[in-house]
C-alpha positions in Angstrom: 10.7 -109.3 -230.0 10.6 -111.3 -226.5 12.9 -110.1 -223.7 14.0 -113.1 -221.8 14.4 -112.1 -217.8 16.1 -114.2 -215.5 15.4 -113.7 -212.2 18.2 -114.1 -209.7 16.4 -115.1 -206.6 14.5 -117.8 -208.9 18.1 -119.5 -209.9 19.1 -119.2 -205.8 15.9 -121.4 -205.3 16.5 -123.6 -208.4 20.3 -124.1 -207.3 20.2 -124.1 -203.9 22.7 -126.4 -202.3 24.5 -126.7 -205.3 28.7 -126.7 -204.8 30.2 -123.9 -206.4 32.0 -125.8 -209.1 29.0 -128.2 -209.6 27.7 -128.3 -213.4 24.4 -126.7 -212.4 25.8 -124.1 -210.6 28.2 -123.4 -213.0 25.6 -123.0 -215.7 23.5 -120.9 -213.3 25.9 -118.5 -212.8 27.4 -118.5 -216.6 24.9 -119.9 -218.6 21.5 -119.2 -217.3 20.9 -115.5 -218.4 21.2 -116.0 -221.8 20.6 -119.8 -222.7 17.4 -119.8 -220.1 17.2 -121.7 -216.6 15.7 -124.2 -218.5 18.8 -125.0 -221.0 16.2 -124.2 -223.8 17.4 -121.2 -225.0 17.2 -117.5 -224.6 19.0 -114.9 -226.2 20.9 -117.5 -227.0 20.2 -121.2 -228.4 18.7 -123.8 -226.5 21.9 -126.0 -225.0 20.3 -129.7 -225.2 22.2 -132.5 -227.2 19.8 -132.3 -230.0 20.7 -128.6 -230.8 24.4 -129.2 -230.2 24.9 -131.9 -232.3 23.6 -130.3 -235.1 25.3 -127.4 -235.3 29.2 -126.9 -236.9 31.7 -125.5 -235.7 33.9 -125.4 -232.6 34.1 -128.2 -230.1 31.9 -127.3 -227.2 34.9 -127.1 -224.8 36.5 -124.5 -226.8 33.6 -122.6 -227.4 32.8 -122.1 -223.4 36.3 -121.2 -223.2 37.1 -118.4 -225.9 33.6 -117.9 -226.9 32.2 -117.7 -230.7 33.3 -114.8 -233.1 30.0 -112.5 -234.4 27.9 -113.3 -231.6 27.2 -112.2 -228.0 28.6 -115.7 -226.8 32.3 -114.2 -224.2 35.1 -116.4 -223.6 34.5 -118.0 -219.7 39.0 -119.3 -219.7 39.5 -116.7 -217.4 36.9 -118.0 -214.9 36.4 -121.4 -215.1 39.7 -123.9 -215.1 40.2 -126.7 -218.2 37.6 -129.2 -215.0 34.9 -126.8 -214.5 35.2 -126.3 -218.7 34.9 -130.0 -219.3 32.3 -130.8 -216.7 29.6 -127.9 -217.8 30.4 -129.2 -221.1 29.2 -132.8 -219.8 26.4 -131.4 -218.6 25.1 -129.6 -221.3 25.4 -132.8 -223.8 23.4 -134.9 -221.1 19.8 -135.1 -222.3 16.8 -133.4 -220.2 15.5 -135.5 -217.4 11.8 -134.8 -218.7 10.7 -133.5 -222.2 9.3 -130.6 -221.1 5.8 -129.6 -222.0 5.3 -127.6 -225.1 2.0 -127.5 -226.4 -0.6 -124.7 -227.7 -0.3 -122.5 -224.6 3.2 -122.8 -224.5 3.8 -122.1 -228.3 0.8 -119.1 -228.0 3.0 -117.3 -224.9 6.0 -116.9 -227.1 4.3 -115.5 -230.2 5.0 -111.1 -230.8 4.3 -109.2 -233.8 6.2 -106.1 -234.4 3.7 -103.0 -233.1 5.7 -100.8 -235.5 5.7 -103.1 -238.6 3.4 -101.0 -241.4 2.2 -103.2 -244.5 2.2 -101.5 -247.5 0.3 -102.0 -251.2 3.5 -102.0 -253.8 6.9 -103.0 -253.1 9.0 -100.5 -251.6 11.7 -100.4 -254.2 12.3 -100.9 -257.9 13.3 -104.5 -258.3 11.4 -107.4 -259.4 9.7 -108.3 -256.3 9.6 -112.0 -258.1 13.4 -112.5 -258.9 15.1 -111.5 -255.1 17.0 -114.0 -253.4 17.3 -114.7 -249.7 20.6 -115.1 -248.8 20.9 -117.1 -245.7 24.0 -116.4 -243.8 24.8 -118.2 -240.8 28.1 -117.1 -240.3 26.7 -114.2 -238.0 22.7 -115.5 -238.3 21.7 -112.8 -240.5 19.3 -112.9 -244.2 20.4 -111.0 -247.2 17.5 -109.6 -249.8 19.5 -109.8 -252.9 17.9 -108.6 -256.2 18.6 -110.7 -258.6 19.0 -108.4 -261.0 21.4 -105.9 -260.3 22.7 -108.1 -257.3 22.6 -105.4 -254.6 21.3 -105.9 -251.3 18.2 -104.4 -250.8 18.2 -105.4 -246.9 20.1 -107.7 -244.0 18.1 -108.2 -241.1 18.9 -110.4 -237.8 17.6 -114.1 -237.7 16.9 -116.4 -234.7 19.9 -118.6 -234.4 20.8 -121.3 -236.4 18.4 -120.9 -239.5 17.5 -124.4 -240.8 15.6 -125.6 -243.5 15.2 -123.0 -246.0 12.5 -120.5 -246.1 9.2 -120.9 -248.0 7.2 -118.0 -249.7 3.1 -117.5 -250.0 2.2 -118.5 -253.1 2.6 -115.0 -254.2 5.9 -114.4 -253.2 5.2 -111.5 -250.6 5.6 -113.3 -247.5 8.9 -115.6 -246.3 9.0 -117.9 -243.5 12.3 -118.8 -241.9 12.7 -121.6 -239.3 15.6 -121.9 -236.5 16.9 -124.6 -235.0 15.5 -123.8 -231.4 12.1 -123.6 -233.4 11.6 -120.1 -233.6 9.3 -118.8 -237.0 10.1 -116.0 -237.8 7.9 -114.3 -240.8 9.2 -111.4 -243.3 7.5 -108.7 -245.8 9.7 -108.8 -248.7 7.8 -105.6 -250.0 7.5 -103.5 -246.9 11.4 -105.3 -246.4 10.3 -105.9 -242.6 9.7 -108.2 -240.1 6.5 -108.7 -239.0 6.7 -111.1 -236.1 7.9 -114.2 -234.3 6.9 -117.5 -232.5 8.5 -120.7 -231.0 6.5 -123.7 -232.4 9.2 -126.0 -231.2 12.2 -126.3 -229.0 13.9 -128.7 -231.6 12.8 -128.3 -235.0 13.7 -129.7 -238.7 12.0 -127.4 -241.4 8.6 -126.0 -242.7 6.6 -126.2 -244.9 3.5 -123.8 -246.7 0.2 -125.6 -247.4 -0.7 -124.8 -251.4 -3.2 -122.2 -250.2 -0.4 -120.1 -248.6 -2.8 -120.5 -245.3 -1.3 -122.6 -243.1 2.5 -123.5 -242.0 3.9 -127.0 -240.9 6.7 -127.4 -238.3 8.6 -130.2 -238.2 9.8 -131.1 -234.4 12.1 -133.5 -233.4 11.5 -132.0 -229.5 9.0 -132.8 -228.6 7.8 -135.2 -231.2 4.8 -133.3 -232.8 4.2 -131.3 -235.7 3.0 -127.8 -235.1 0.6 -126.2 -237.5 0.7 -122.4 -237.8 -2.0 -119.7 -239.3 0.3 -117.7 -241.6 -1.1 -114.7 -241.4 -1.1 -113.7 -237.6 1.2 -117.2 -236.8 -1.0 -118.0 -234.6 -1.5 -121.8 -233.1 -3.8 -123.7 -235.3 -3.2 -127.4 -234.6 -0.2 -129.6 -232.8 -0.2 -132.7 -233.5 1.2 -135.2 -231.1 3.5 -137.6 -233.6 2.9 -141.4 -232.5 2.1 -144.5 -235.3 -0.7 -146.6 -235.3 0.7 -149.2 -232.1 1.5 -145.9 -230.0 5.4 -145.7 -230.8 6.0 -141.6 -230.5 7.9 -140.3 -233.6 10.3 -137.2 -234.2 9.7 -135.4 -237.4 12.6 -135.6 -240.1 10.6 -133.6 -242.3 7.5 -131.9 -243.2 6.8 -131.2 -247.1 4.6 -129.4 -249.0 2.3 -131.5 -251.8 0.9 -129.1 -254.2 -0.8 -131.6 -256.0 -2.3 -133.4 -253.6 -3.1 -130.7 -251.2 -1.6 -131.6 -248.7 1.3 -132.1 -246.3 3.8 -135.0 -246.6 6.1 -135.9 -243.3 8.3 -138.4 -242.9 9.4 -140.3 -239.5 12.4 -140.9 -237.8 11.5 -143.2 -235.5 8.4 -145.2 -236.9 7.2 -147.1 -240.1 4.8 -144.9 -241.3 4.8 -142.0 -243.6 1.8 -139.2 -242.9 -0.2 -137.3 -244.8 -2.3 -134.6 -243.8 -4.9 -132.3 -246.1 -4.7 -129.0 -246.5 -7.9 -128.7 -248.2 -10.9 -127.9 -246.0 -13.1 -130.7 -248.0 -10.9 -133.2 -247.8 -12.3 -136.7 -247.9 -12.5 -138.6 -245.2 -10.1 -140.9 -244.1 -11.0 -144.4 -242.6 -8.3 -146.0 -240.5 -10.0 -149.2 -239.9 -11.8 -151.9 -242.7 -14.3 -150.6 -244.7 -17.2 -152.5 -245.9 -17.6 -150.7 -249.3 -16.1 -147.4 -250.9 -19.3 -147.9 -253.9 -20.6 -144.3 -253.2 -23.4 -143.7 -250.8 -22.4 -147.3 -249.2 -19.1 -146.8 -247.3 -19.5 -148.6 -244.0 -16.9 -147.3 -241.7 -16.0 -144.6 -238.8 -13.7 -141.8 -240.5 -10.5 -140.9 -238.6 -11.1 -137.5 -239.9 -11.8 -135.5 -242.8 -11.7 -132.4 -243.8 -8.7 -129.8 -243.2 -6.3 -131.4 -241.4 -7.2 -135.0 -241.8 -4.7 -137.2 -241.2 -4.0 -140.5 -243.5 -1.0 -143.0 -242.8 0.8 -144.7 -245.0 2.6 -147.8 -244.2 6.5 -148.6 -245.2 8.4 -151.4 -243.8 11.2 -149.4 -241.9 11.4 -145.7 -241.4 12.6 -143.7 -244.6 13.6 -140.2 -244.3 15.1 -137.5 -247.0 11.8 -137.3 -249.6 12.6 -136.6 -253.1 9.0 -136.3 -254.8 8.0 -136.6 -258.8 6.9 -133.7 -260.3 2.9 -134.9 -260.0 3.9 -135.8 -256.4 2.5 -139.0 -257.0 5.4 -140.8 -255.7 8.2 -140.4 -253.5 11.9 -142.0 -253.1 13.4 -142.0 -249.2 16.2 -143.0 -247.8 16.2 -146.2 -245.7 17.7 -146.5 -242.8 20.6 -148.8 -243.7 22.1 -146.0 -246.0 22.1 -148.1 -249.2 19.0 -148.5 -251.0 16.2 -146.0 -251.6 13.0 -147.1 -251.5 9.9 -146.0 -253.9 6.2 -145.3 -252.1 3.0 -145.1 -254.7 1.3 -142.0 -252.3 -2.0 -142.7 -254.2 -2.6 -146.6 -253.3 -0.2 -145.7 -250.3 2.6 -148.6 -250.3 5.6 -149.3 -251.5 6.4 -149.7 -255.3 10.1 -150.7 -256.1 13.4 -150.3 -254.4 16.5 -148.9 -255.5 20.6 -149.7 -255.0 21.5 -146.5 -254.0 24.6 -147.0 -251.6 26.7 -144.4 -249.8 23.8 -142.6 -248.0 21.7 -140.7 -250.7 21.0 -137.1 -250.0 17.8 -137.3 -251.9 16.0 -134.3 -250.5 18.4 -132.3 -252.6 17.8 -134.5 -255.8 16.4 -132.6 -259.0 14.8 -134.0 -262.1 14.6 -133.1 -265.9 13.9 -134.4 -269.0 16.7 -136.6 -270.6 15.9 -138.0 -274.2 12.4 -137.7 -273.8 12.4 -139.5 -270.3 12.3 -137.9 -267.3 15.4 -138.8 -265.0 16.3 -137.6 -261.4 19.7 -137.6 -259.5 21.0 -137.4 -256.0 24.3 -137.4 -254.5 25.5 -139.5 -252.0 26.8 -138.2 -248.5 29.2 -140.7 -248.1 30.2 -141.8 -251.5 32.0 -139.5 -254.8 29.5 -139.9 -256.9 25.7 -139.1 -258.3 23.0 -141.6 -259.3 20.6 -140.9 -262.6 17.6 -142.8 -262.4 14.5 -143.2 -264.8 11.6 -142.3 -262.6 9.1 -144.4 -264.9 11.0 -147.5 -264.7 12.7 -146.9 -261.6 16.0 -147.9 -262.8 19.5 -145.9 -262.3 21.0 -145.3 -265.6 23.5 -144.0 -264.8 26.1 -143.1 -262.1 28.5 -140.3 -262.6 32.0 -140.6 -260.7 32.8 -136.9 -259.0 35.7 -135.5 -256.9 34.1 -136.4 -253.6 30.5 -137.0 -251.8 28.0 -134.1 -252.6 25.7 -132.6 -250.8 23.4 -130.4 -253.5 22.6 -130.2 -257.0 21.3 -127.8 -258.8 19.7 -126.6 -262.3 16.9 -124.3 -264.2 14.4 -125.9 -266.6 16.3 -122.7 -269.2 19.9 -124.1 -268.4 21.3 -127.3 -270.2 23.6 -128.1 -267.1 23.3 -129.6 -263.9 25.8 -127.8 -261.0 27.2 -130.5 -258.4 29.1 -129.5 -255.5 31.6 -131.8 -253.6 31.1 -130.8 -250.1 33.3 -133.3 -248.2 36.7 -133.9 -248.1 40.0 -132.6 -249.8 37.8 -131.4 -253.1 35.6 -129.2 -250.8 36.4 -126.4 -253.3 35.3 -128.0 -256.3 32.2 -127.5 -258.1 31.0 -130.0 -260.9 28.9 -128.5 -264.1 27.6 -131.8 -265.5 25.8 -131.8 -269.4 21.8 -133.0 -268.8 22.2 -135.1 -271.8 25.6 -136.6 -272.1 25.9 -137.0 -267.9 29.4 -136.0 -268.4 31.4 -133.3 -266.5 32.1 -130.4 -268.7 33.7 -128.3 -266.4 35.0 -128.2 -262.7 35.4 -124.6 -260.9 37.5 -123.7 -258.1 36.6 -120.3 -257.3 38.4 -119.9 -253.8 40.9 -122.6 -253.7 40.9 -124.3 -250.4 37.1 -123.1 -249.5 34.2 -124.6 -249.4 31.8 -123.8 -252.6 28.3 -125.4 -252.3 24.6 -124.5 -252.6 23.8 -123.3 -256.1 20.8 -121.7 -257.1 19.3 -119.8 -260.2 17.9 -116.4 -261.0 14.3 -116.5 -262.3 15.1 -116.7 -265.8 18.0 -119.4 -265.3 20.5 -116.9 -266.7 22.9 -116.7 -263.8 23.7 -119.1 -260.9 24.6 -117.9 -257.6 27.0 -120.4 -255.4 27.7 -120.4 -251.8 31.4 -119.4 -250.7 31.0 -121.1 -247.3 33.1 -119.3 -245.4 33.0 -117.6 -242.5 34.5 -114.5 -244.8 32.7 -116.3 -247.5 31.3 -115.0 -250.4 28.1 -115.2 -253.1 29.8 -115.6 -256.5 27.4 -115.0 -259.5 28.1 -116.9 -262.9 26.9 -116.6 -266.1 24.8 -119.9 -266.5 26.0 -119.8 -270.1 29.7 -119.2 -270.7 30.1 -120.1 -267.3 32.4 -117.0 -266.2 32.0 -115.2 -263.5 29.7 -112.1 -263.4 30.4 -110.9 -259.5 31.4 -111.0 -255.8 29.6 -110.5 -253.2 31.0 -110.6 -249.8 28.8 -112.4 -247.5 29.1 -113.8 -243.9 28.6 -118.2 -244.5 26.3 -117.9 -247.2 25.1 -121.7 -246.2 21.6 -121.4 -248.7 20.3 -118.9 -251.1 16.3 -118.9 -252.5 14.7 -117.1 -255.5 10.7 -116.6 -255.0 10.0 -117.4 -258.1 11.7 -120.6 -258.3 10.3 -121.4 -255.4 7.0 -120.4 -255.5 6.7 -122.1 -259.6 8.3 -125.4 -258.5 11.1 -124.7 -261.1 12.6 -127.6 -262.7 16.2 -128.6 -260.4 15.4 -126.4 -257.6 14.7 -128.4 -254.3 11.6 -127.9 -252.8 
């Protein structure tokens, strides 16, 4: 793991003439050892606006001044007064005066593999290797390997900070890839239960995503604005792609997705009217940005962009759309537009858009899930900022149906074995609810309150959709397991925020209701 050094007579140089109780002095003196002279993170995270505004919790103020339970951030009340608090709290909100440069050689310095880490040819344990979950728990940045079987943890190892995302799997469920906020990768052998090495592909990052293959990794950046393209199995740089649209506007990343059917990666834009797609197949067609003459084979008259692995196609939409749900055949996609109320369909085979859809109250439709309804298939998404979920028929692109809840939503949840839909209502006084809705009659059959007051969220489903696991999120949370069935609860399992939890084979088979 990297040892950050701050050298003392560098920050002398770097500060020099700087008053004593001047922001960049004090954050010299208090802040620099851990969080980096650079404010882009050490030991600690990165302290720039787009990290800090991302992340729950505290107010800034009182974190500088009592410090932050579970972690190595101290308490600074009894140096600096409520003034010196408030101003290095200014300071670190205040963007950087220059993106700094992050590139290839940049990304390459920061990557270590474990010297010590030994792969081995069977799992080094008992359970199925196919049915653990990865608990994520952010409440002291830690993962739990949780056999879904017998629910005991088989290992909890240390995380960079801030885990983001959720972590994707090789295709055959040995590997695991878990993203940070501050853009650290960090990769994992479930069966050797070891890590096996880290690198910083960004110093502001989204999510990731695993190319069909298992070969290569995507990294969503929002700083700087590229997408960073990592060899999975030494993590290693392989590409980074600066992210700008066709008339030069530069773009963060909102999110990088993986299209198994197509072979390819899927990103969406925060800041420009394009969605990308970029082939993770070595033979990938060529893709021609300008006119061409004729596609009648043997008479295309046209430069290519690019082809091959890593070809890069764009695909036009009239405003930026964020929060992809895909179909099943990935053929098309719904985002979210920008004004919050509508989501709007894209055709990724012609490339354009298709059909639009009232969905107001801000869908959250990267956590949508589909199944079959009738004979039909339908999806659903919640709504961030509205109590209730939207049913839509993704062949006619109509909603069918809208289903009133307790509050706005955040995830939703199923098993192609289980007849019910689990809903939780993340925000507001009904945090502690959680929704089990009937696929077929759309109707609420029951509402749990495991831990009256908490919040209960994030649901997710053994292999064989027998139990499903949900999130106490709670500092001195919990994991409770319920029988998917009857649903009474099987177990408690202490856990430290459990904010996501992921079973390798749902996630490596696509499973019907399990985001991807």
């Amino acid at each position: 793991m990297i040892r950050f050094i701050v050298f003392t007579s560098l920050l002398l140089v770097v500060f020099a003439g700087a008053a004593e109780g001047e922001p960049r002095a004090l954050y010299s003196r208090y802040c620099a050892e851990c969080h980096g002279a650079d404010r882009l993170g050490g030991t600690g995270p990165a302290l720039i606006p787009e990290t800090l505004e991302r992340m729950r919790g505290p107010k800034l103020g009182a974190v500088i001044a009592e410090g932050r339970a579970s972690t190595q951030m101290p308490g600074f009340a009894a140096s600096l007064n409520p003034e010196e608090i408030a101003a290095l709290g200014d300071y670190l909100i205040a963007s950087l005066a220059k993106i700094p440069d992050w590139g290839p050689e940049q990304i390459e310095r920061t990557r270590t593999l474990d010297p010590d880490y030994v792969p081995v040819t069977a799992p080094a344990f008992d359970a199925d290797p196919l049915n653990l979950f990865l608990v994520v728990e952010t409440g002291d940045h830690h993962v739990s390997v949780l056999d879904g079987d017998s629910f005991t943890v088989l290992d909890r190892f240390p995380t960079p900070f801030a885990v983001h995302g959720g972590p994707k799997f090789t295709p055959d469920g040995r590997f695991v890839f878990i993203m940070s906020r501050d853009g650290w990768v960090q990769k994992y052998d479930l069966w050797s239960l070891a890590e096996i090495g880290r690198i910083r592909a960004g110093l502001n990052s989204r999510n990731i995503a695993i190319s069909k293959d298992g070969k290569h990794l995507a990294v969503a950046n929002y700083l700087p604005r590229t997408l960073t393209i990592l060899a999975t199995a030494d993590l290693s740089v392989e590409k980074v792609f600066d992210v700008v649209d066709k008339d030069g506007t530069p773009s963060r990343v909102s999110a990088v997705y993986q299209a198994p059917q197509r072979d390819s990666f899927i990103l969406a834009l925060k800041d420009a009217p394009e969605i990308w797609e970029i082939a993770t197949d070595p033979d990938a067609a060529p893709v021609y940005e300008g006119y061409v003459h004729s596609y009648e084979k043997g008479m295309v008259e046209a430069v290519a962009g690019s082809k091959g692995l890593f070809a890069l196609r764009r695909i036009a939409v009239t405003s930026p759309l964020d929060d992809f749900f895909f179909t099943p055949d990935y053929r098309h996609l719904i985002g979210a537009a920008r004004d919050g109320e509508r989501g709007v369909v894209v055709n990724l085979t012609v490339g354009r858009e298709i059909a639009e859809l009232p969905l107001p109250g801000l869908p959250h439709l990267g956590s949508g899930i589909s199944w079959i309804r009738d004979g039909r298939r339908v999806m659903a998404t919640p709504h961030l900022k509205e109590a209730r979920l939207s049913v839509i028929d993704i062949e006619t692109w109509q909603v069918v149906e809208t289903i009133e809840t307790l509050g706005p939503g955040f995830f939703l949840r199923s098993h192609e074995n289980s007849r019910y839909v689990w809903a939780d209502v993340f925000f507001g006084p009904n945090r502690d609810a959680m929704h089990v809705i009937d696929k077929q009659t759309l109707e609420i059959v029951e509402t749990l309150r495991p831990v009256p007051g908490a919040t209960v969220a994030h649901v997710e489903f053994d292999r064989g959709g027998k139990h499903a696991l949900v999130s106490v999120w709670e500092d001195d949370g919990a994991v409770i397991v319920y029988d998917a069935k009857t649903l009474e609860e099987v177990t408690r399992l202490p856990m430290r925020k459990p904010s996501g939890k992921y079973n390798v084979w749902n996630k490596i088979s696509f499973s019907d209701g399990t985001s991807h």
